[in-house]
N, C-alpha and C positions, 0 to 999 in steps of 0.2 A: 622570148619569155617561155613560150613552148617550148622552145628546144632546151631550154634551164632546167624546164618540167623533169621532161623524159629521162635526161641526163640524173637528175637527183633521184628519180623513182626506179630508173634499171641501179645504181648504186646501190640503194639501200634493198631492194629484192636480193643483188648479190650477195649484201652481208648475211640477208638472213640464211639467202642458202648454204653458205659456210659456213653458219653456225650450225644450222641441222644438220648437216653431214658432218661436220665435225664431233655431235655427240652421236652421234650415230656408230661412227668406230669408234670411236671409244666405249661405245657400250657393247663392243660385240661380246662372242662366247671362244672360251680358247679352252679347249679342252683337253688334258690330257695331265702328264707329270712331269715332275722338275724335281729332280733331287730328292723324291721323296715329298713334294708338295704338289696340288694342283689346284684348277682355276675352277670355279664354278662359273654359272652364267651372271655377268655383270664383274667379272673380273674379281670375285670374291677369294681368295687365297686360301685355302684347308689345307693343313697338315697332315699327312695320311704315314702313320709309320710302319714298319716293316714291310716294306716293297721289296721286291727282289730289285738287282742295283742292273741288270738288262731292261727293267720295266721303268726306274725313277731316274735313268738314264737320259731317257727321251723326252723332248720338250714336248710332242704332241704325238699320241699313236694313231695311225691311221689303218682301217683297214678296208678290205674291200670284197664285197660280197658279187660273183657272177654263175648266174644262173641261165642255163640253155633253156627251160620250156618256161612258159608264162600264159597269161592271159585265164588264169585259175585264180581261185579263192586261196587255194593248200601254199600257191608261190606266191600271195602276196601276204600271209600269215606268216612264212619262212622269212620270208626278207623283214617282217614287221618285229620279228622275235629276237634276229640279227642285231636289227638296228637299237630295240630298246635295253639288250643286252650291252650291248657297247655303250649305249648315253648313260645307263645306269651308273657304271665305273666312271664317265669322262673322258669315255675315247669314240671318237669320230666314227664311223661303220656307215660305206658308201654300198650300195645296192644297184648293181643292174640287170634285169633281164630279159633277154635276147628272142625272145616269146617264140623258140622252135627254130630261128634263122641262126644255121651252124655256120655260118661265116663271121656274123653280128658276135655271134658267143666268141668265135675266134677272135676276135679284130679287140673285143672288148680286156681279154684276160692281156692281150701284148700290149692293152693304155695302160692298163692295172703297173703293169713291169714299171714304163716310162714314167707313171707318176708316182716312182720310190711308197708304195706304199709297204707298210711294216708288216702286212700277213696278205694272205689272201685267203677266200675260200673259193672254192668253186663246186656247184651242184650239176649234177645233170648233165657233167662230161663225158658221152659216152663211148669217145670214138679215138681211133691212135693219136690223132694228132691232139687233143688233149694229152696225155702220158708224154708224147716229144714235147711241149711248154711246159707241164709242169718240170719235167726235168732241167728245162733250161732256168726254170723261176728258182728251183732249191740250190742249183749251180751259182745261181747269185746271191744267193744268202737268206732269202726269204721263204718264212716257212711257211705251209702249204695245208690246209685241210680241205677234204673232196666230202662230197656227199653225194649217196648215187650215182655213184660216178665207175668207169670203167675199171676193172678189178686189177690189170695190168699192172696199176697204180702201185699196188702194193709190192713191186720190185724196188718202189724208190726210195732210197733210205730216207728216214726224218717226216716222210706223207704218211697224213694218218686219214683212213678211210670209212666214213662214218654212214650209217644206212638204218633207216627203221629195219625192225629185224622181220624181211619180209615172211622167211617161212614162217614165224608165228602169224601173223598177219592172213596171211593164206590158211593154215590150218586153224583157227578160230572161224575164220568164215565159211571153209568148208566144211567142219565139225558142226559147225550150225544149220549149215544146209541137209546135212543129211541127215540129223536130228530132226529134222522137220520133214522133211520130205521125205526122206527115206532112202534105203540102199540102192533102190532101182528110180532113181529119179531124173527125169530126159529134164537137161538142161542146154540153154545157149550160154556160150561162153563166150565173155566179151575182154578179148589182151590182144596186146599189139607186140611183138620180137622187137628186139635192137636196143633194149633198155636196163639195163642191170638187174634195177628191181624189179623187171616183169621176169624175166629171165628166171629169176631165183623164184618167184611167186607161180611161175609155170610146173616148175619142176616140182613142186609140193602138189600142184595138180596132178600131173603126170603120177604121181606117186600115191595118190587118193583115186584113181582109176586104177591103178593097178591093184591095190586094196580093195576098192569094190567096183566087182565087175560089170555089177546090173544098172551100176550108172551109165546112161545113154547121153553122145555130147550131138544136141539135132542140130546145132548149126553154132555156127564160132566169127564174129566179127571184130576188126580192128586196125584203129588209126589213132596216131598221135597229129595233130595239127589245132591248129587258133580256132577250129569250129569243131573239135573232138564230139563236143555234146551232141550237135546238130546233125552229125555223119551217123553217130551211133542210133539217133533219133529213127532218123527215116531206114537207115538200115534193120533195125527192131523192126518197126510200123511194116517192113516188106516180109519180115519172119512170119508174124502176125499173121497177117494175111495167108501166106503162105501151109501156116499149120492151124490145125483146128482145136476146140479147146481138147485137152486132154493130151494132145502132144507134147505139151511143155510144161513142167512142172515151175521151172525154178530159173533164173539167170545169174550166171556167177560174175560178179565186175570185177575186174583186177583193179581195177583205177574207178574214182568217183566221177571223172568226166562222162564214163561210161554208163554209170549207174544212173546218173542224170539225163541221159538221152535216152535210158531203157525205161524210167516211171513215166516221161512225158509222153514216149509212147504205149507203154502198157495201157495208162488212163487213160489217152486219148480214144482207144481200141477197147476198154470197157474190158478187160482180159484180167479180172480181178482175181482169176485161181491162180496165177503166175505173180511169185514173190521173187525181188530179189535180195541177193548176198553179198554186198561189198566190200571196198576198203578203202578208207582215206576219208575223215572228214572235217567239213567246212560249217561258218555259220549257214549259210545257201544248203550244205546235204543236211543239215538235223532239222533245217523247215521242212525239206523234202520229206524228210523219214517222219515228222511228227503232224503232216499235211492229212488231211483225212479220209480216210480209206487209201494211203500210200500203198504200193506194191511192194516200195524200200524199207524192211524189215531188219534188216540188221547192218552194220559197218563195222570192221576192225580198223583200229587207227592207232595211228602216235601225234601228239597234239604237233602240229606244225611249229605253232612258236617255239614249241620248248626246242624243236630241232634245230632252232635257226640261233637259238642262245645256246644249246652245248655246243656247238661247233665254235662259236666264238671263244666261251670259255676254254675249249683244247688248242685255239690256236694262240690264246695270249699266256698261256701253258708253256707253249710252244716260245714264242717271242723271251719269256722269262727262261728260257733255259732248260724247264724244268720236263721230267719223263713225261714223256705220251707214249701211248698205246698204238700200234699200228691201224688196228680197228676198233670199232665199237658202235652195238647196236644198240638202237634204241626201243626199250619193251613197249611190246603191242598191248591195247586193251580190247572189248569188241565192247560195241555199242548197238542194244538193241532197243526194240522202235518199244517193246514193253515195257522195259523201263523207265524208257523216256516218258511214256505215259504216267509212270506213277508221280511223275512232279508235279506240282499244282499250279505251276506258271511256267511258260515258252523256257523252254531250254537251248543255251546259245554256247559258242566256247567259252563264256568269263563264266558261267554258270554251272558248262559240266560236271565240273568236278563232284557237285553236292548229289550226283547221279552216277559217275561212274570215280568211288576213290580214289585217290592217290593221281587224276588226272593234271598233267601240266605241271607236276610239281615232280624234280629231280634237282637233288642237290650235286650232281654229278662234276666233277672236272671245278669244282668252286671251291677255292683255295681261304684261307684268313685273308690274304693282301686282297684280293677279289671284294672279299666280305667288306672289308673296312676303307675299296673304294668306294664301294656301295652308300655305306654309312655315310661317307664323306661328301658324296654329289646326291643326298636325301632330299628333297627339295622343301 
């Protein structure tokens, strides 16, 4: 009789679990086009006309986002802008990154290959052996957008190479620093070599010393790694100490990992005449900069998400056949800690804009067919 039991109670458990799993798939989400139609989530079917016949071609686009440095705010907005760039239209957009480990970055772009996806991007490539993959990924028909990525790239036909446009970036914040401070203002400068966009944001420095000469640089720190903030920290905290007030007027960031290890130490040091001048920012750097009595007074930026959705948009550009650009930068704005003050509630990235214009909005590279995927997967 027990064993009757069991026997009728493990059966009908199984039906039920074949039954939930069977609506299960069938309610997944398939995303992409067909002929000129695609699938919304729940298998809805929209008509989407004028596609280009490369894009309505394909039953599902896939693409694939791989980014060398991580463990930031700035790369998880990029990949966040990627992704809801691609779900917007109805195409899939896979995201990994490699948080600084250049093997992990390597090993990730040769999965990208093996799992046929229909574009790639890659960020933050900055060394040859990116340039020999990509070459071999365009060799096989698949096309390619970089960001920040090593300049070499642009030998390769059909790569198109995309970058906040660092020198404005750099001379907005150092235009501000010396507006403030002055021609003769002893600054620490905090950049690290071996990275495209430091590289190019160096040389605008280099080029604002040479312009004014009464600028004094008293000490210069730099590392890229998973604890940027915390190296730059105590390395500050030893400046500090080291120089007494009056030695330093001003710190220049190149990167906001930096600028974030230079206020926690400023304020922990009570070293309130020393302002800094960065670039790059996050929800995390406008608490920073609108925190009370900050030292972070000013940032030049490009909204991160939006950079992680025009790349998408050049490479399904790209996928459609249609002309791309070899390069294309993306305009700087600068964001200062006054302004931000004039708002009358916390200011965050869904909110900048109503503080600094025109912020996050670029209708760049966004075609009709784009538009009226959009329309079509509206939820």
């Amino acid at each position: 009789m027990k064993y009757k039991f069991m026997k009728t109670l493990i059966i009908s458990l199984l039906a039920v679990f074949l039954v939930i799993t069977g609506c299960s798939t069938g309610g997944g989400t398939n995303k992409g086009t067909d002929e000129g139609s695609s699938k919304s989530a729940g298998e809805k079917k929209v008509v989407v006309e004028g596609l280009p016949d490369a894009i309505k071609s394909k039953d599902n686009i896939k693409l694939m986002v791989v980014r060398k440095i991580g463990g930031d705010d700035h790369t998880a907005q990029f990949l966040a802008g990627a992704k809801q760039e691609g779900e917007s239209m109805g195409i899939t957009v896979d995201t990994f990154t490699a948080n600084g480990d250049t093997a992990r970055f390597h090993d990730a772009i040769l999965q990208a290959v093996d799992k046929n996806y229909d574009g790639i991007i890659i960020s933050h490539g900055d060394d040859a052996a990116t340039v020999d993959e990509v070459k071999m990924i365009v060799d096989k028909g698949i096309p390619v957008v970089t960001f920040d990525s090593n300049p070499d790239l642009k030998n390769i036909p059909g790569v198109t190479l995309t970058s906040q446009d660092d020198e404005a970036l750099a001379k907005l914040t150092l235009d501000n620093l010396i507006k403030e401070k002055g021609e003769n203002a002893k600054i620490i400068y905090l950049w690290v070599d071996g990275f495209p966009p430091m590289v190019r944001r160096n040389n605008v420095y280099q080029e604002v010393l040479k312009q004014y000469p009464g600028i004094v640089e008293v000490e210069r720190f730099g590392v890229a790694a998973g604890d940027t903030s915390v190296q730059t920290q105590n390395a500050v905290s030893a400046m500090l100490t080291k120089h007494k007030k009056g030695e330093i007027d001003a710190v220049f960031a190149a990167w906001d990992a930096f600028a974030i290890g230079a206020t926690r130490a400023i304020k922990e040091a009570g070293r309130d005449e020393i302002q800094i001048y960065g670039i790059d920012v996050s929800n995390s750097d406008l608490q920073l900069l609108q925190m009370e009595g900050s030292p972070w007074v000013s940032t030049a930026a490009v909204d991160p998400q939006m950079i992680g959705a025009v790349n998408v948009r050049i490479l399904l550009n790209k996928i459609a056949g249609e002309e791309t650009p070899q390069t294309y930068d993306l305009e700087a704005s600068l964001i200062t800690q006054e302004k931000l003050k004039e708002s009358t509630e916390p200011v965050n990235m869904v909110n900048l804009s109503e503080v600094v214009p025109g912020w996050g909005k670029t209708d760049a590279f966004l075609t009709d067919w784009m538009k009226a995927l959009k329309d079509a997967y509206k939820k």
